[in-house]
C-alpha positions in Angstrom: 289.0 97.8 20.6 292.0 99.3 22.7 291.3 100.6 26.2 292.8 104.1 24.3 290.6 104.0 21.1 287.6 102.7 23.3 288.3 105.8 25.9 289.4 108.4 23.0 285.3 108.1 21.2 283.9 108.0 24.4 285.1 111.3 25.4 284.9 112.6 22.4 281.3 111.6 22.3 280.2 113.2 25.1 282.0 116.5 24.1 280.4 116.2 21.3 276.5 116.1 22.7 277.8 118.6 25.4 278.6 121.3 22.5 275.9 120.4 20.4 273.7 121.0 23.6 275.4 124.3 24.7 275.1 125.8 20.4 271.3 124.9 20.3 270.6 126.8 23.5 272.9 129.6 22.4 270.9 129.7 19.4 267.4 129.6 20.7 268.8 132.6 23.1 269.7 134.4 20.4 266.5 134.1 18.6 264.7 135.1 21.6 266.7 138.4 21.5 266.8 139.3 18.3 262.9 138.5 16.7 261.3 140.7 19.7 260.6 137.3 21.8 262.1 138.4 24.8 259.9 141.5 25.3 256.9 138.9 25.0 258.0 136.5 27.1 258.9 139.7 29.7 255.0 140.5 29.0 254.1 136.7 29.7 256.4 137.0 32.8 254.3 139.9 34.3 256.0 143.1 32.4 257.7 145.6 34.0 260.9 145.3 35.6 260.0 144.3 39.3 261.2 141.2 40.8 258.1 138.7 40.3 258.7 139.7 36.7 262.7 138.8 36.5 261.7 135.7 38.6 259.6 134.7 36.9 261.2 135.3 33.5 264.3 133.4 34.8 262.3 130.3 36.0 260.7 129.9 32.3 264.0 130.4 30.7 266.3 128.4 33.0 263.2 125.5 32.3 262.9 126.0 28.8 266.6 125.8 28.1 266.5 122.5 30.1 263.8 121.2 28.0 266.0 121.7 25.1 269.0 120.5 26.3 267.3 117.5 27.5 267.8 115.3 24.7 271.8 116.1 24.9 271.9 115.1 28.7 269.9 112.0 28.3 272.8 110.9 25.2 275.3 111.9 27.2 274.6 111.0 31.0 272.7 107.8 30.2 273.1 106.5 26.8 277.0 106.8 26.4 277.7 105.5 30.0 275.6 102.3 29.5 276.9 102.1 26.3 280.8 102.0 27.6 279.8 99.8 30.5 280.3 103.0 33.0 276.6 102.8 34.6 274.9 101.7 37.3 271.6 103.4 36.9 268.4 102.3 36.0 266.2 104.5 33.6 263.7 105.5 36.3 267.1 106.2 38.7 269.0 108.4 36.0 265.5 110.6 35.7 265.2 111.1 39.0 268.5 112.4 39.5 268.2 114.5 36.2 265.2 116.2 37.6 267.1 116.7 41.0 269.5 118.2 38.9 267.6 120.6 36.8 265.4 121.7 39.7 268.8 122.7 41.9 270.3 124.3 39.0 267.0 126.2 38.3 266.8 127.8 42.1 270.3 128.6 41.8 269.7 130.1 38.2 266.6 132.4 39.1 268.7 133.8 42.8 271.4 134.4 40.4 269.8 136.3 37.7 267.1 138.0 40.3 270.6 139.6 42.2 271.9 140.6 38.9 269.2 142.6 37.9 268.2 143.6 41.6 271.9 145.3 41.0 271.1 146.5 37.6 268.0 148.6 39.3 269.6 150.2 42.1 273.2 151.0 41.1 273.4 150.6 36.7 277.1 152.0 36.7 278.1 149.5 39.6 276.5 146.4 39.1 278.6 144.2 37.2 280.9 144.4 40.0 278.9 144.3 42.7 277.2 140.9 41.1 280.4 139.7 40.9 281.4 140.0 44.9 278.3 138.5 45.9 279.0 135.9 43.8 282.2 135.0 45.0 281.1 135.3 48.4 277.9 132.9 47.5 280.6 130.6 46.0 282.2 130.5 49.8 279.4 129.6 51.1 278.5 126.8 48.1 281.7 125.1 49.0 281.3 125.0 52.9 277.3 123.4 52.2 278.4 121.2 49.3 279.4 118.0 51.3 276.5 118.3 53.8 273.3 119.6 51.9 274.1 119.5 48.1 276.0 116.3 47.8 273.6 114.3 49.5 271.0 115.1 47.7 272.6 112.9 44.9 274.2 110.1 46.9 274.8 108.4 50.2 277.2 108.8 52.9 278.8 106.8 56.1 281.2 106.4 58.6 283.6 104.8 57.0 283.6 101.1 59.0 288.0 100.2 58.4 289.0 101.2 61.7 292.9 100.9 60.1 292.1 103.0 57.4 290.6 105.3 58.7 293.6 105.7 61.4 296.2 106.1 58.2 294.2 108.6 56.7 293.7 110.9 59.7 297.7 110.6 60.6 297.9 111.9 57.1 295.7 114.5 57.4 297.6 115.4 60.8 300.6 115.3 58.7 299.0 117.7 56.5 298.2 120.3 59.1 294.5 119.7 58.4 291.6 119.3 60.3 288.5 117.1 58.7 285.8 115.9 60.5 286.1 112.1 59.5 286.2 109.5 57.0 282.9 108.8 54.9 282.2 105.9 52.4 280.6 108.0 49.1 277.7 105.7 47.9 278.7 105.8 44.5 278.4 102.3 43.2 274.8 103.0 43.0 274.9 105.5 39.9 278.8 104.2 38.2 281.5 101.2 37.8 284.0 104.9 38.2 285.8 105.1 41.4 286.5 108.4 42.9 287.7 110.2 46.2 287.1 113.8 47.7 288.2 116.0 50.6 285.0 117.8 50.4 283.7 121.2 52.4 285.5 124.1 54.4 285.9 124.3 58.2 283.6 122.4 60.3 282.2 120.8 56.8 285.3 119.2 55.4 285.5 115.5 55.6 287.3 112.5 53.0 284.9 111.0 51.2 285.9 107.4 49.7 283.4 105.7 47.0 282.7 102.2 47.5 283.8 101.3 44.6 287.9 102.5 45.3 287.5 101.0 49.0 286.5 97.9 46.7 289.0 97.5 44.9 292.3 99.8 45.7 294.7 98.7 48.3 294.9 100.8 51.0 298.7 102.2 49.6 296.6 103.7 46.9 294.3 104.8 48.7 296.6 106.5 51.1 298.1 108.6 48.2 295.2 109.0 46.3 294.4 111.3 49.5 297.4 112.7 50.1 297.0 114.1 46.3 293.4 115.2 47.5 295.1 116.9 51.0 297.8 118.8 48.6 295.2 120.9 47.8 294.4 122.2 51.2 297.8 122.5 52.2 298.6 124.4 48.8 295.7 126.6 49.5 294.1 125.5 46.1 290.3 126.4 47.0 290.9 129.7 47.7 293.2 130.2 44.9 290.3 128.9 42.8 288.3 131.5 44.3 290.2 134.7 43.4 290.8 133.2 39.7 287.2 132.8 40.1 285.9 136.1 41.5 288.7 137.6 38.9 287.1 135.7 35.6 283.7 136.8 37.3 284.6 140.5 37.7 286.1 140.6 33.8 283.0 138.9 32.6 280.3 140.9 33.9 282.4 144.3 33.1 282.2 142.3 29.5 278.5 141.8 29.9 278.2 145.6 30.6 279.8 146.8 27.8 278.4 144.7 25.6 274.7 144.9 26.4 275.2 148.9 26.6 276.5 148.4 23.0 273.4 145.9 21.8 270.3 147.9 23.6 269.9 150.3 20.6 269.9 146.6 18.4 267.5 145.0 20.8 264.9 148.1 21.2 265.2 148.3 24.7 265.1 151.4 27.3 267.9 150.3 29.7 270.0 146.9 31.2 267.6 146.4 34.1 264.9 145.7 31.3 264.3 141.8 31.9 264.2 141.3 27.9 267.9 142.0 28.3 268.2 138.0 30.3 268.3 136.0 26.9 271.4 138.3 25.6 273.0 138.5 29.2 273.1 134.6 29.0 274.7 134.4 25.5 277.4 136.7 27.0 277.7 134.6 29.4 278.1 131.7 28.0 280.3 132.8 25.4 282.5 134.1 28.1 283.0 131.6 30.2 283.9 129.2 27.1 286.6 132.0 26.2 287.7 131.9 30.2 287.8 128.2 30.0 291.2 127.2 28.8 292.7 129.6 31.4 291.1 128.3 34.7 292.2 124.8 33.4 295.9 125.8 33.0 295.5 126.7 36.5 293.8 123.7 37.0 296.3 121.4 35.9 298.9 123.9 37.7 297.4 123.2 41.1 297.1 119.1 40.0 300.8 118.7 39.1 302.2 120.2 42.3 299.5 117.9 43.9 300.3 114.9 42.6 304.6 115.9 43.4 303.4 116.3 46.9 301.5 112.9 47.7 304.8 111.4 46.1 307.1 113.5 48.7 304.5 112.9 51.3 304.2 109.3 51.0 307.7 108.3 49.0 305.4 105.9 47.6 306.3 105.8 43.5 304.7 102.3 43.0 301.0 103.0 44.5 300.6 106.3 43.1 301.6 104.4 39.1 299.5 101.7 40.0 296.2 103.6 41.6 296.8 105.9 38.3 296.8 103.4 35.9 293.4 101.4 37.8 292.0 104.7 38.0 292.6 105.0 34.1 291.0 101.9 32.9 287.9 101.5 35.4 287.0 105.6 34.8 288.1 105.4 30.6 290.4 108.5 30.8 291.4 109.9 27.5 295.2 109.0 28.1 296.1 110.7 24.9 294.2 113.7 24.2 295.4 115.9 21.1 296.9 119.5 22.4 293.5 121.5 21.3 291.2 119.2 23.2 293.6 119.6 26.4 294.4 123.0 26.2 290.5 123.4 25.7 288.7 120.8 27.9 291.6 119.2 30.2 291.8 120.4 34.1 293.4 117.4 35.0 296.8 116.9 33.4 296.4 113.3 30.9 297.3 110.1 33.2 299.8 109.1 31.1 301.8 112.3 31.7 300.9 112.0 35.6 302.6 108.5 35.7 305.4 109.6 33.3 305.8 112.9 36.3 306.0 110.1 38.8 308.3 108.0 37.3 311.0 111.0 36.8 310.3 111.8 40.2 311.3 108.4 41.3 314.5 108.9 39.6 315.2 111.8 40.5 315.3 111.4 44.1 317.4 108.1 43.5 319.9 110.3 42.1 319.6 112.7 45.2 319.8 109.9 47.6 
């Protein structure tokens, strides 16, 4: 089977379970909402509209819908990437990390949902955007802890030990008018064959992170503008452009959530928002909204990843190592070189590989013509 056709079913495979697990847990939500569950699973939770009782109510939720969408996650993270010859994880390893998973996810779900209703109880005319700046303030804070407390919670990290390259890739930092803290090898040969590198964190957090598996096998002129691409987004200011786009698609979605559950609380038989029955209907809403909000941020996306990708070329002039890293990049991580228009426009916040090389070659040319 061609690397393409091979790529092209995997992908579409795991959109597939991803969907399938997204509708079912849409669809239990909505049962929950509109059969009278919710109130009885409020009951269950405590009753009332206290804290404990949205707590509470959250945890069993944000666990239930796990539960459901476990068999989806198991297809998708385990089966399909042992299947393609992507994994590197044992059964017992995959679980572990799956529960890691699920359990972050669930503390962050039940703070989230416990400040949106402690909003709903003591301003109801102000809390959608109130939820929404505390949320983009905790996102902030998510990206300055991420390389530090979430990340390694997941994987492994060291000094990076190539004196050399580490040099290079501080100069070009320099270069880049930004500071990092260092050079880290990313332990990621111990879940996938897929290579991948990061500038991760904010401040006093942000460091490179290489995996093991592109220090393996990329020269160290791929590597070099492989990062620059990665520092492009610093100097460009992408982060906190990704935060106002983000706080934005917040503060329209929650204004959504407002009028909408205003509109449905006759429907539902209940009292007033703050009511934690309300937290099934909330999280259709959400959902639904952020898979509406989805093709946006990725234009953006792919916005801030073209102009990243034109400035490692201008930064490093170096045409040849950017194709090649591209196209190893594209074989040993299966990229969907040729997605059709509705799957990019939907799922795609990269631009395809094959239109990144195709950008690099015209670059090439063009500043041979210039020169």
């Amino acid at each position: 089977m061609a690397n393409e056709d091979k790529s092209a079913k995997y992908h579409r495979l795991r959109r597939r379970a991803d969907l399938l697990g997204t509708a079912f847990a849409g669809v239990v939500l909505f049962g929950l909402s509109f059969t009278g569950a919710a109130p009885s699973l409020r009951d269950l939770a405590g009753g009332g509209e206290g804290a404990i009782t949205v707590g509470l109510m959250a945890l069993l939720l944000m666990l239930g819908l796990s539960a459901i969408e476990f068999p989806f996650a198991f297809y998708q993270g385990h089966v399909l990437e042992h299947r393609y010859g992507l994994s590197t994880q044992s059964l017992g390893r995959w679980f572990t990390d799956h529960l890691k998973g699920v359990a972050l996810a669930t503390a962050l779900g039940v703070i989230a949902i416990s400040i949106v209703f402690a909003t709903m109880r003591l301003a109801p005319d102000q809390w959608w955007w109130m939820s929404a700046v505390v949320f983009g303030v905790a996102t902030i804070g998510m990206a300055h802890i991420a390389p530090v407390v979430l990340l390694p919670m997941f994987y492994t990290f060291k000094p990076l030990e190539r004196p050399d390259l580490v040099d290079r890739l501080m100069r070009l930092a320099t270069r880049a008018r930004t500071d990092v803290m260092g050079v880290f090898e990313w332990g990621l040969s111990s879940h996938t064959k897929k290579a991948n590198a990061a500038l991760a964190g904010m401040g006093k957090t942000r460091r490179i992170l290489l995996s093991d598996t592109l220090l393996a096998d990329y020269s160290e002129d791929e590597i070099e503008v492989i990062l620059a691409h990665e520092l492009a987004h610093h100097v460009h200011k992408d982060l906190w452009r990704g935060i106002v786009v983000q706080s934005a698609v917040l503060i329209a979605g929650f204004y959504v959530a407002d009028r909408l559950a205003h509109a449905l609380l006759p429907t539902l038989g209940l009292p007033r928002l703050s009511d934690p029955a309300l937290l099934p209907m909330l999280m259709v809403i959400g959902g639904a909204w952020s898979f509406l909000a989805m093709p946006v941020a990725n234009a953006v996306s792919r916005a801030q990843e073209r102009a990243a990708d034109r400035y490692a070329l201008t930064t490093t002039r170096n045409v040849d190592a950017f194709v090649t890293a591209m196209k190893r990049l594209s074989q040993q991580n299966l990229a969907e070189e040729f997605p059709s228009p509705i799957v990019r426009w939907l799922f795609f916040s990269h631009p395809p590989i094959r239109e990144r090389i195709d950008a690099a070659r015209a670059f090439a040319k063009e500043s041979q013509s210039v020169a």
